[in-house]
C-alpha positions as CSV (number, residue, x, y, z in Angstrom):
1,X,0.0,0.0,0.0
2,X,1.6,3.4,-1.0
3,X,1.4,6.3,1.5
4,X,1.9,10.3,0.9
5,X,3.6,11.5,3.9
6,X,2.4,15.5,5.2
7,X,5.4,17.1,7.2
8,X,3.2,20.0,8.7
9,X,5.5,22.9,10.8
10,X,3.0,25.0,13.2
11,X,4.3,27.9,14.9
12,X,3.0,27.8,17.8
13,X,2.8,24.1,18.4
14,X,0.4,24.3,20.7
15,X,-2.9,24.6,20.7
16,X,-2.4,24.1,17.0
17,X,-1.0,20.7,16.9
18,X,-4.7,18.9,18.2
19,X,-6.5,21.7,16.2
20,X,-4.8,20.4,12.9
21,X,-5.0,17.0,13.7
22,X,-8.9,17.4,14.4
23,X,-9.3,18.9,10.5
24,X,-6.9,16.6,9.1
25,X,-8.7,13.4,10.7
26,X,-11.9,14.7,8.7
27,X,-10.2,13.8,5.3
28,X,-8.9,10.0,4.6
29,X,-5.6,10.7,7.0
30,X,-4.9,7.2,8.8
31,X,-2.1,8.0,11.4
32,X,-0.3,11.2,12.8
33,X,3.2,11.3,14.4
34,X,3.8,14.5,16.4
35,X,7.0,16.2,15.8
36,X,8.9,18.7,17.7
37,X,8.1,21.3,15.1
38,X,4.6,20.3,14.8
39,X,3.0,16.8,12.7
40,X,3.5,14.2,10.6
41,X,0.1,13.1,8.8
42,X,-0.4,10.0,6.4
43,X,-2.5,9.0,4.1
44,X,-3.3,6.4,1.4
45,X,-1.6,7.9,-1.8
46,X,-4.8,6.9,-3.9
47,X,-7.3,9.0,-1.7
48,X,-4.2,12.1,-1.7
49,X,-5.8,15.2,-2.2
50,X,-4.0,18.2,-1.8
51,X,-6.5,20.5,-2.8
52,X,-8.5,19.4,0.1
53,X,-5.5,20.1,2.4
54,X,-4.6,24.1,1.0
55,X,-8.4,24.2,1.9
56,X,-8.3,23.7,5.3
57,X,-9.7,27.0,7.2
58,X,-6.9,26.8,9.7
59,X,-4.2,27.1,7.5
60,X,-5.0,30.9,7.1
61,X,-6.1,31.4,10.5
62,X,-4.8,34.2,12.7
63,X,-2.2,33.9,15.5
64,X,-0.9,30.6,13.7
65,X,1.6,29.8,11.2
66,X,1.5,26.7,9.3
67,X,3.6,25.4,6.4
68,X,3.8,21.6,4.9
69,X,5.8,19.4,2.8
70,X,4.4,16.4,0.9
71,X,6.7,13.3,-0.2
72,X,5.4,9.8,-1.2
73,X,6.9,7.1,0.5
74,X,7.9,3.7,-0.5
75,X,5.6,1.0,-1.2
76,X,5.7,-1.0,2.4
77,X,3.3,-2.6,4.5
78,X,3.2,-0.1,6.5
79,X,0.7,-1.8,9.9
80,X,3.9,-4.3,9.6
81,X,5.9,-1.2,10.8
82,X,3.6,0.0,13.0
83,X,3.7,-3.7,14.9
84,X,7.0,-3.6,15.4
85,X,7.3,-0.2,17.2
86,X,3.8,-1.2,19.1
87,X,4.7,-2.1,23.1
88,X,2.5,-3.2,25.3
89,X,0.7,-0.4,28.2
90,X,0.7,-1.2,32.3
91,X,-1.8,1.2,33.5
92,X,-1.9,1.5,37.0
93,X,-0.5,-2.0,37.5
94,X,-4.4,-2.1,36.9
95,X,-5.1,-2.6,33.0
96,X,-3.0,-4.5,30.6
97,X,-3.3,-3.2,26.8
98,X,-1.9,-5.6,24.8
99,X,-1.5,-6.6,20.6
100,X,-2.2,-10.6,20.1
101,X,1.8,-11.1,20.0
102,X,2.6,-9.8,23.4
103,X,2.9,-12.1,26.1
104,X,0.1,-12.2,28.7
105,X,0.1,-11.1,31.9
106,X,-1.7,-12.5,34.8
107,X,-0.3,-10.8,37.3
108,X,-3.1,-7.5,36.2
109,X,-6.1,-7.8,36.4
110,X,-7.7,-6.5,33.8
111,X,-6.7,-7.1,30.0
112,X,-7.4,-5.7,26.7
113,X,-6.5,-6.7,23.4
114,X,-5.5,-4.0,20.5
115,X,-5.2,-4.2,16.9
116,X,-2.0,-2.3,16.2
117,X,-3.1,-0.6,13.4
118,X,-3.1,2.9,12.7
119,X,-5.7,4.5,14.7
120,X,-5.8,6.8,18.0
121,X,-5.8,5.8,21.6
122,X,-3.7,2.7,21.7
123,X,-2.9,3.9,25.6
124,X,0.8,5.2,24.7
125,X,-1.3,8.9,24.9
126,X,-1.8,10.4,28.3
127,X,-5.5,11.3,27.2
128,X,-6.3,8.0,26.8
129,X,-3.8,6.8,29.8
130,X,-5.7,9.5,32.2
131,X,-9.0,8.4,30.8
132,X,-8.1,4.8,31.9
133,X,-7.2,6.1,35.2
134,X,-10.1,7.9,35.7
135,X,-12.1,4.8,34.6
136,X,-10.7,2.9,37.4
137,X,-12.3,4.9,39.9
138,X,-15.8,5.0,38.3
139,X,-18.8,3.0,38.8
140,X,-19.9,1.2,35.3
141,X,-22.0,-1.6,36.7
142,X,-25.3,-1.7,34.9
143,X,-25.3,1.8,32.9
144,X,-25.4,3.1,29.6
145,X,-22.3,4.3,28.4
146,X,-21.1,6.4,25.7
147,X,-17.9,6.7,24.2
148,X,-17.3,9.9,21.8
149,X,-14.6,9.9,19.4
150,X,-13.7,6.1,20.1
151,X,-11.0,5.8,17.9
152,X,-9.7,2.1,18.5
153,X,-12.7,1.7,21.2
154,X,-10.2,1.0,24.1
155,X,-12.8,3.2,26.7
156,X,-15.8,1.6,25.4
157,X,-14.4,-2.0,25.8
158,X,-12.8,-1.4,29.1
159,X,-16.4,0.2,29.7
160,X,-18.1,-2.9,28.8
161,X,-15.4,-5.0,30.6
162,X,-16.4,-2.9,34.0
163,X,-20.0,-4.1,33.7
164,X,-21.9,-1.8,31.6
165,X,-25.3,-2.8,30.0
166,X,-24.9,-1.1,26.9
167,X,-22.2,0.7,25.1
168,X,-21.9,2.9,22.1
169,X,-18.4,4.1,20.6
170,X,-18.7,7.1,17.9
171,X,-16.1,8.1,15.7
172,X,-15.7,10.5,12.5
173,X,-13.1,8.4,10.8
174,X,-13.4,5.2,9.2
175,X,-10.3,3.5,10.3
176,X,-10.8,3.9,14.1
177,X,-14.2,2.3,13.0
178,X,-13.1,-0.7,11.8
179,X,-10.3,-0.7,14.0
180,X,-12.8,-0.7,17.1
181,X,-15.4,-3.3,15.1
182,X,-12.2,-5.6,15.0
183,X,-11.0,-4.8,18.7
184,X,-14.3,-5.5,19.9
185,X,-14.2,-8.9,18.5
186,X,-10.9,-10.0,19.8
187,X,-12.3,-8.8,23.6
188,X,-15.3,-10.3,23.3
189,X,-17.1,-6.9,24.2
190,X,-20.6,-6.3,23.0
191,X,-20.3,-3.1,22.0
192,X,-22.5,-0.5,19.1
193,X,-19.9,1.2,16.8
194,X,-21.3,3.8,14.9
195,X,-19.6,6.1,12.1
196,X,-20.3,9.3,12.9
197,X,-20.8,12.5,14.8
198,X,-23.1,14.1,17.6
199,X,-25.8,14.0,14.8
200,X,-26.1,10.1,15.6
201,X,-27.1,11.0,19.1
202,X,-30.7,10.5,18.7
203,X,-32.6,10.2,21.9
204,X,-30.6,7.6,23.9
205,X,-29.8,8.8,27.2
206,X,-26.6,8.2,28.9
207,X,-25.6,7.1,32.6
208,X,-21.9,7.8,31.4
209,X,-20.5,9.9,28.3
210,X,-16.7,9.5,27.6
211,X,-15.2,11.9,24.9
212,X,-12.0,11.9,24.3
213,X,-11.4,14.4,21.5
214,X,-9.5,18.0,21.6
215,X,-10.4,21.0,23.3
216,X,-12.5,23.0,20.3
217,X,-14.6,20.0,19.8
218,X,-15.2,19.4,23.2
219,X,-16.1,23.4,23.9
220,X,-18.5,23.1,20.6
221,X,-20.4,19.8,21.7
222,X,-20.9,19.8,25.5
223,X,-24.3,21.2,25.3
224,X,-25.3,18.2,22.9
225,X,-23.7,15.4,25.6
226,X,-25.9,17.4,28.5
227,X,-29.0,17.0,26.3
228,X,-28.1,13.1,26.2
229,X,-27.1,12.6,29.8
230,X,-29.0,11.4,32.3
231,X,-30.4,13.1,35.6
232,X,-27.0,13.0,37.9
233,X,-24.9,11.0,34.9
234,X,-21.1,11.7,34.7
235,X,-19.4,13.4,32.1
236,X,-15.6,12.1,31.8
237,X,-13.5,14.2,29.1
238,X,-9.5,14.8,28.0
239,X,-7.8,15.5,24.8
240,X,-7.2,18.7,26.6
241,X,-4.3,20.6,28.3
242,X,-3.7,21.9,32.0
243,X,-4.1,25.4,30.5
244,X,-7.4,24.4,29.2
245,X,-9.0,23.4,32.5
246,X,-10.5,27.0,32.9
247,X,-12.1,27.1,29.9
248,X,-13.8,23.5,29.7
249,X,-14.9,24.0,33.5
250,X,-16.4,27.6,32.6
251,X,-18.5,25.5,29.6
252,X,-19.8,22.9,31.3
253,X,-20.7,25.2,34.0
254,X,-23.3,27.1,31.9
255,X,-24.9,23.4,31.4
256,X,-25.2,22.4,35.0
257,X,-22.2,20.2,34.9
258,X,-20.0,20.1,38.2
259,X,-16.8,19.6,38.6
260,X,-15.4,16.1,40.1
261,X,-12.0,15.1,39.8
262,X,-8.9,15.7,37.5
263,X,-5.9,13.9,36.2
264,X,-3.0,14.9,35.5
265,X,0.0,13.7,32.9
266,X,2.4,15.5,31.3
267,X,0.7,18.8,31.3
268,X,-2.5,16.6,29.7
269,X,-6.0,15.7,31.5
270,X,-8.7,14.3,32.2
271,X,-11.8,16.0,33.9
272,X,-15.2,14.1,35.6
273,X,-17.7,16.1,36.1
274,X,-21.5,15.1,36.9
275,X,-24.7,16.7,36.1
């Protein structure tokens, strides 16, 4: 399979960076390296559209510079690459993630099986790591969960795993929604996986809503979690920084959301708050 490489340089990094990343996962991009200077984006060379790319709104937006090369990169099988470079994830001493040729371990308690293919949340993150984290000190037995932005569904089996009756994973991109059709099959977690965006919200009310995304999607679809969460439910969110905290809190303040709990990684976290 042939790839086109995108060598993006942002100045500032940050915010940026996760801003980019957000557009660029809307067109056919598979995977995304980040860089000191800013990102590395991939996609299949046959669904390469550079005209889709200069079009991207942030590339002319204020208070952010952001330039690009393009190469095409040699014809390799390129989830073979990914394997090799893919270790396994001790959470906590807690949660074991895990592709098929890693050894188990039996000595933690919980275990779940990844795909190592291109897709986000794989656990080497700290959103999803702090996600996990916060996970382990929730209560899943017997609710509806939701996870938003699912990518390889890693919260929604782990979800499931915890006891939950029913549990959806939403994501905009096609490859974290095979990926998480395939990694529910290898757990053996019953979960819904839907391709999508807040749009396939419908009327289904949530006990729990997990949505790990990035701070401007986040800020733009609080309100339409609330409207899906139950009397009381609990609102568990990251792809955000420290710096951030103000800003998400002052959101889901004008909802009726309260502030739980936060975790903390590498200047990333995770926030709970309930309704």
């Amino acid at each position: 399979m042939k790839y086109t490489e995108y060598q993006f340089i942002i100045t500032p990094v940050e915010p940026w960076r996760d801003i980019l990343t957000a557009y660029l996962a809307e067109l056919p991009f598979e995977s995304f390296v980040e860089t000191d200077e800013g990102l590395l984006a991939y996609i299949k060379t046959a669904e390469d559209d550079e005209k889709s790319v200069q079009k991207l709104p942030i590339l002319s937006s204020n208070g952010v510079k952001i330039s690009y090369m393009r190469q095409a990169l040699p014809d390799v099988n390129w989830n073979e690459e990914w394997e090799k470079n893919f270790t396994p994830i001790n959470v906590e001493n807690q949660i074991y993630l895990h592709a098929h040729f890693h050894p188990k371990r039996d000595d933690i308690p919980h275990q779940i099986i990844i795909e190592p293919k291109m897709s986000f949340g794989t656990g080497h993150h700290e959103t999803t790591y702090n996600m996990l984290c916060a996970m382990l000190t929730m209560d899943f037995a017997g609710k509806d969960v939701l996870d938003m932005g699912s990518g390889t569904a890693v919260l929604a089996i782990f979800a499931k795993q915890q006891g939950a009756r029913y549990v959806e994973a939403i994501d905009i991109d096609e490859w974290s929604y095979s990926n998480a059709m395939e990694n529910a099959q290898k757990n053996k977690a019953e979960i819904t996986v839907k391709l999508g965006d807040t749009s396939l919200l419908g009327e289904h009310s949530f006990d729990i809503i997990l949505a790990n995304i990035n701070k401007n999607i986040l800020l733009q679809d609080i309100r339409h979690y609330v409207k899906n969460l139950n009397p009381n439910g609990q609102l568990l969110l990251s792809g955000i920084y420290e710096h951030d905290f103000d800003d998400i809190i002052a959101e889901c303040s004008r909802y009726g959301l309260k502030f739980v709990q936060k975790w903390v990684k590498n200047d990333w976290i995770s926030i709970l708050l309930q309704l």
